[in-house]
Residue frames as qw, qx, qy, qz and C-alpha x, y, z in Angstrom:
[[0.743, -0.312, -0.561, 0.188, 11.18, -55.88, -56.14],
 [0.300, 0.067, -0.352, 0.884, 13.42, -53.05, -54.40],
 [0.223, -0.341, -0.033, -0.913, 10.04, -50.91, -54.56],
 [0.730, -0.329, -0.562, -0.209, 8.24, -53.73, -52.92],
 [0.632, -0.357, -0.590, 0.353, 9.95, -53.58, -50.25],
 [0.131, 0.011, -0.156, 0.979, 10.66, -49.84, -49.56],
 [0.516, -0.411, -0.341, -0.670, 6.72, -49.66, -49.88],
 [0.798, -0.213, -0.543, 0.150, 6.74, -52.16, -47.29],
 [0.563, -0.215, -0.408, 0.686, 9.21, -50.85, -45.05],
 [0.167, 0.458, 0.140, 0.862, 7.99, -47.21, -45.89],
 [0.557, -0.617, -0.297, -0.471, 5.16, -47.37, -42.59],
 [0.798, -0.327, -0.181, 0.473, 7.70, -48.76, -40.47],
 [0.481, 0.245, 0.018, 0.842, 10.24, -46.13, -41.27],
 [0.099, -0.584, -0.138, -0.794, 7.56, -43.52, -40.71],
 [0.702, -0.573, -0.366, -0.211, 6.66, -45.14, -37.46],
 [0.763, -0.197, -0.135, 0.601, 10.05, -45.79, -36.05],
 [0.235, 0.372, 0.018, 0.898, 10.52, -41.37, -37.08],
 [0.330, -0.655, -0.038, -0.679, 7.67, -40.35, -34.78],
 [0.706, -0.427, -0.523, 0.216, 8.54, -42.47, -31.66],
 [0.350, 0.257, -0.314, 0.845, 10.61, -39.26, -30.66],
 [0.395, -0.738, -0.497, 0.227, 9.59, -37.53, -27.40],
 [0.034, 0.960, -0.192, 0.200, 9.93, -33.27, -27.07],
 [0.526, -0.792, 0.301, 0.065, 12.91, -34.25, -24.74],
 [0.837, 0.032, 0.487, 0.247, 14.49, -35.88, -27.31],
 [0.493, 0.678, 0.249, 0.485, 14.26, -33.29, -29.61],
 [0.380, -0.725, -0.053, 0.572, 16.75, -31.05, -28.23],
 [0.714, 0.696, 0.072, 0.010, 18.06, -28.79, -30.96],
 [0.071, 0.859, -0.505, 0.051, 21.61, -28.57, -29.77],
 [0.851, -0.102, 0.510, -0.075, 21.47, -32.30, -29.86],
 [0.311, 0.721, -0.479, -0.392, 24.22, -33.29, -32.65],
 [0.099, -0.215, 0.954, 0.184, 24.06, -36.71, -32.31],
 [0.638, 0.228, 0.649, -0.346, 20.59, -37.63, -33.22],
 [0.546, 0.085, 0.699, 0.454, 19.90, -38.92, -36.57],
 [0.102, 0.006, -0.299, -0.949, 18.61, -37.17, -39.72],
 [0.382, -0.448, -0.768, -0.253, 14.91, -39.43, -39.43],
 [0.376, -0.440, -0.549, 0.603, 15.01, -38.23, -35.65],
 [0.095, -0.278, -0.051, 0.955, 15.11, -34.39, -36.68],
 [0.311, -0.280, -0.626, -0.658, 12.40, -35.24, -39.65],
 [0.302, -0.546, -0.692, -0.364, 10.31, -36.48, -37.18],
 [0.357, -0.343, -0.345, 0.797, 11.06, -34.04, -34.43],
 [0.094, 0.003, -0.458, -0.884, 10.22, -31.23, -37.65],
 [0.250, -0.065, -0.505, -0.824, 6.87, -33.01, -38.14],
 [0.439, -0.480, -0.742, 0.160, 5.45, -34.47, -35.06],
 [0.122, -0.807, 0.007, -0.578, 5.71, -31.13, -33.82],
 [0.754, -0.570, -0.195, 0.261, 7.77, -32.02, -30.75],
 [0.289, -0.091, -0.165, 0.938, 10.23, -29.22, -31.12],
 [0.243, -0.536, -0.076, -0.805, 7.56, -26.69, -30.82],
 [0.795, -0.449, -0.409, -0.017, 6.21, -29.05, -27.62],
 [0.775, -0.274, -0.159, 0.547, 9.40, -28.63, -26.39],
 [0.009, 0.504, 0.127, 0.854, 9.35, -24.47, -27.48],
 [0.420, -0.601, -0.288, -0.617, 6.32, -24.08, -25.23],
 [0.872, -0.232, -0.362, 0.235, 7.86, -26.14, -22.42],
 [0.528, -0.231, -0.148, 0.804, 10.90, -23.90, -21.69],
 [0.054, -0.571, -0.294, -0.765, 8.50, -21.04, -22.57],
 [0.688, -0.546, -0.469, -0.088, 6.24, -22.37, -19.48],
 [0.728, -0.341, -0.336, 0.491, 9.14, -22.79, -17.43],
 [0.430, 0.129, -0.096, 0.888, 10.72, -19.42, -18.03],
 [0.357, -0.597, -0.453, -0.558, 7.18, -17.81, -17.34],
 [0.731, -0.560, -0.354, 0.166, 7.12, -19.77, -14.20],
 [0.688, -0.031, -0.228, 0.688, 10.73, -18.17, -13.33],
 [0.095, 0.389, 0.023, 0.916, 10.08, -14.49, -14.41],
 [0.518, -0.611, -0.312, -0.510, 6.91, -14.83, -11.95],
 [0.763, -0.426, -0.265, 0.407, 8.80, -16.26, -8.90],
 [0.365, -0.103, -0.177, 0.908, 11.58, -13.66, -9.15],
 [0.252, -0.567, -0.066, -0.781, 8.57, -10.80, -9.30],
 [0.690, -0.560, -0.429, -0.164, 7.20, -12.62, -6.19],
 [0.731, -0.198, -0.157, 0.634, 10.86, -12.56, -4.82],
 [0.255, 0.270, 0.035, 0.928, 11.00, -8.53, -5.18],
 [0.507, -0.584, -0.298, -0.560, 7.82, -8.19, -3.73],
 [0.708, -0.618, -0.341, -0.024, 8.87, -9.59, -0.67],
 [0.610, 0.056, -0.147, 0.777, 12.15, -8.35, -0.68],
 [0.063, 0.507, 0.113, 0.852, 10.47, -4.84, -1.09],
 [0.712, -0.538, -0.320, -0.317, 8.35, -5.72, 1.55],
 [0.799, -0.315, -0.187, 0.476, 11.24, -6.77, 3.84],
 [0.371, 0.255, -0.027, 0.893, 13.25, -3.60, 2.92],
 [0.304, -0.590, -0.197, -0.722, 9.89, -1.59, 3.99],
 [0.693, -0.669, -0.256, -0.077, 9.47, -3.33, 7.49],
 [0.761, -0.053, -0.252, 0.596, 13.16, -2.84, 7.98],
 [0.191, 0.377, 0.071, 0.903, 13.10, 1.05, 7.56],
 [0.428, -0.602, -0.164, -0.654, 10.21, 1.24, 9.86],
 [0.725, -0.479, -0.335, 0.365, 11.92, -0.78, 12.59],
 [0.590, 0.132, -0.014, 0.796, 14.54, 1.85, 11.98],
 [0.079, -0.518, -0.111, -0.844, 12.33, 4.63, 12.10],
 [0.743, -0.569, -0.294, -0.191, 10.18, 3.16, 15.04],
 [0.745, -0.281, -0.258, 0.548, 13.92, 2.63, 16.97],
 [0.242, 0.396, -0.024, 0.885, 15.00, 6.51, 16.18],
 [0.386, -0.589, -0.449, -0.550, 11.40, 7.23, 17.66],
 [0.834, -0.269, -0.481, 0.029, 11.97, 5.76, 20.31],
 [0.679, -0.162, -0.200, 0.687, 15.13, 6.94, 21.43],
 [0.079, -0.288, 0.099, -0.949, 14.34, 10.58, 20.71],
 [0.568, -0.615, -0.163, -0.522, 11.14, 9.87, 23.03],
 [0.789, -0.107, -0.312, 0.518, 13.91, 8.49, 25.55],
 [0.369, 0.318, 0.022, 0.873, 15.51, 11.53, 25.24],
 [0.200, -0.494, -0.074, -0.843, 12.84, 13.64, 25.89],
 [0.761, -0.616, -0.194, -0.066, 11.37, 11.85, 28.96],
 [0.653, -0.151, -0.206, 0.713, 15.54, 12.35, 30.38],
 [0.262, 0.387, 0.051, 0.883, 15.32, 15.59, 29.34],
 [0.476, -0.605, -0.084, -0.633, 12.11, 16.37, 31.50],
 [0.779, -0.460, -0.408, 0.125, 13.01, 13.99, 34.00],
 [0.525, -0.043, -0.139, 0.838, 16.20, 16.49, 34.86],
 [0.061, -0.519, -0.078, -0.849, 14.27, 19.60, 34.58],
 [0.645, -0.637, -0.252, -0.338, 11.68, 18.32, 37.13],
 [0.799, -0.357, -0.376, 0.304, 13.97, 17.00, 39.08],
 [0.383, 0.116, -0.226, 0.888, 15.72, 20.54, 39.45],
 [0.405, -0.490, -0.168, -0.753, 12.45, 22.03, 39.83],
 [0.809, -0.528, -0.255, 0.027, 11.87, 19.46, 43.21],
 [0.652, 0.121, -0.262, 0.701, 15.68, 20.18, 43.76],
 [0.105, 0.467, -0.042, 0.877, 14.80, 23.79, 44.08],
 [0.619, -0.562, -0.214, -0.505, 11.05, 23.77, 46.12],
 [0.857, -0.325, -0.397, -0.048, 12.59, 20.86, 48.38],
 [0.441, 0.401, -0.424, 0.682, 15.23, 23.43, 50.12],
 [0.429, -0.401, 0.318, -0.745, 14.96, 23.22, 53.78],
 [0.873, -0.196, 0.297, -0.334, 13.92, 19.83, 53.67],
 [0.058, -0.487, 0.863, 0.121, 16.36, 17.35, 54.24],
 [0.591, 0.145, 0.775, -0.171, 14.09, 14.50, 54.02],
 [0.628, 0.738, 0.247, 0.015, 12.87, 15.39, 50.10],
 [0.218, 0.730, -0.641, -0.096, 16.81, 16.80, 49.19],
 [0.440, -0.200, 0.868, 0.117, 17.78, 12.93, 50.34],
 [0.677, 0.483, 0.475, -0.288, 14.98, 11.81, 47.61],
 [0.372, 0.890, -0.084, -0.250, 16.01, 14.06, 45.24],
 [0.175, -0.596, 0.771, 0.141, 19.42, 13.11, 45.59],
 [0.675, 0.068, 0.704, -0.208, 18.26, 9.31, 44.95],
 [0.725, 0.524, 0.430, -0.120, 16.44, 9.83, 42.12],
 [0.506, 0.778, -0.338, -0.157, 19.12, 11.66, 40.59],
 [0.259, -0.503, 0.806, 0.175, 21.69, 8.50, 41.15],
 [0.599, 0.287, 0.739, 0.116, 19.06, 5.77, 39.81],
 [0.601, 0.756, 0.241, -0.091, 18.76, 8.31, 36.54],
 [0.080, 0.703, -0.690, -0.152, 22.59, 8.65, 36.37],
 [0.568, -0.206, 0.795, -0.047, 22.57, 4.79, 36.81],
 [0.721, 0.462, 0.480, -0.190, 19.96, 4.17, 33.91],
 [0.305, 0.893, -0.263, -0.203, 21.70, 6.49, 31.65],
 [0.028, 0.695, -0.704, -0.144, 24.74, 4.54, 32.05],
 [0.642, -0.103, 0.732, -0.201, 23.66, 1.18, 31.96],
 [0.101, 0.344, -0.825, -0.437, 23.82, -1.15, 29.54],
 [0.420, 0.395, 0.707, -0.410, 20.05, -2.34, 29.63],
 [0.278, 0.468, 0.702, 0.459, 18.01, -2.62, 26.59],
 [0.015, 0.227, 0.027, 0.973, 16.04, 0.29, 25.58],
 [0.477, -0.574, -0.518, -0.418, 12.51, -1.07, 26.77],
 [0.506, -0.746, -0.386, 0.196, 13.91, -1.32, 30.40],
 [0.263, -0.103, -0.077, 0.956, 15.45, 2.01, 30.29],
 [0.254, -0.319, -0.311, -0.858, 12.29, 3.41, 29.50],
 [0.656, -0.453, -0.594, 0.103, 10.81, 1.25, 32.08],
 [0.533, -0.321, -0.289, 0.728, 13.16, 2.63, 34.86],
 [0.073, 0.145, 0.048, 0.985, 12.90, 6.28, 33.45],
 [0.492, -0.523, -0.583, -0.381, 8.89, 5.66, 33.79],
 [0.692, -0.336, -0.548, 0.329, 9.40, 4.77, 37.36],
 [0.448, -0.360, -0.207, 0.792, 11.36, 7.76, 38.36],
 [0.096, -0.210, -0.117, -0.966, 9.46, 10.42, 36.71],
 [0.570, -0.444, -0.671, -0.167, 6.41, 8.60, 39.02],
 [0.626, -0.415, -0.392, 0.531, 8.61, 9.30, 41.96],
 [0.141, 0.000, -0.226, 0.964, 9.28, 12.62, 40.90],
 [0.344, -0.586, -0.457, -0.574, 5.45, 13.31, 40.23],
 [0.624, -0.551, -0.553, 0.040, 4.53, 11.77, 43.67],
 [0.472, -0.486, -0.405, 0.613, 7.32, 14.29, 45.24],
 [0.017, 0.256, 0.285, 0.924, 6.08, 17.47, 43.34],
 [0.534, -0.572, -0.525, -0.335, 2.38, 16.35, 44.83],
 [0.625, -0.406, -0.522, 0.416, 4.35, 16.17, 48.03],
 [0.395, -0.221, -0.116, 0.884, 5.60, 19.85, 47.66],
 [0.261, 0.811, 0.464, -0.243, 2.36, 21.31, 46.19],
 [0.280, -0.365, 0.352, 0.815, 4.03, 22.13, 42.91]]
């Protein structure tokens, strides 16, 4: 009679072992039962659940390359602001530097004339002024623009 019924009950039993879902089968899970792990074992929902946190960790290891890629990217536009701002300022430089030569070179032609020394005189306060100012670098380059115009315009004046 006992076998009657354990035959009986023996599809049930096997039915009630595979209801388990991968997420169920955790393996650091210590309370599930010993039927649970059987059918966990032979439904094949720990491997399900293998391939799952495979997936995911795929997914991860590809985001953080994506993340270095832009990061490398970012690091690369940064160095070329940096290199573009150096540029900059040493082509600053050099437009002061010529703006002062010329302007001693008009300094020099324009002796005798008081009307082109008063100029001169000008242009060297608005290029002391720029120098000292506290203006971004585009209009300092602006302004420096300006006054190597003026000196041009009084070099033309002095047939230099």
């Amino acid at each position: 009679m006992k076998k009657k019924y354990l035959l009986l009950l023996s599809p049930f039993i096997f039915l009630v072992g595979c209801s388990t879902t991968p997420e169920q089968c955790d393996p650091t899970n210590t309370n599930i039962g010993i039927m649970d792990k059987i059918s966990c074992n032979y439904s094949g929902n720990y491997q399900t659940r293998i391939d799952q946190k495979k997936q995911i960790l795929e997914n991860e290891v590809r985001a953080n390359q994506q993340f270095k890629e832009i990061y490398a990217v970012i690091e690369k536009q940064k160095n070329d602001t940096s290199l573009s701002i150096k540029q900059k300022q040493a082509q600053r430089q050099k437009l002061k530097t010529d703006l002062t030569k010329l302007t001693d070179e008009v300094k020099q032609k324009a002796q005798g004339r008081d009307d082109l020394q008063s100029q001169v005189r000008d242009i060297e306060q608005q290029l002391k002024k720029v120098n000292n100012s506290g203006s971004s670098e585009l209009e300092k380059q602006v302004e420096l623009e300006k006054l190597n115009k003026k000196l041009q315009q009084l070099q033309k004046a002095l047939n230099i």
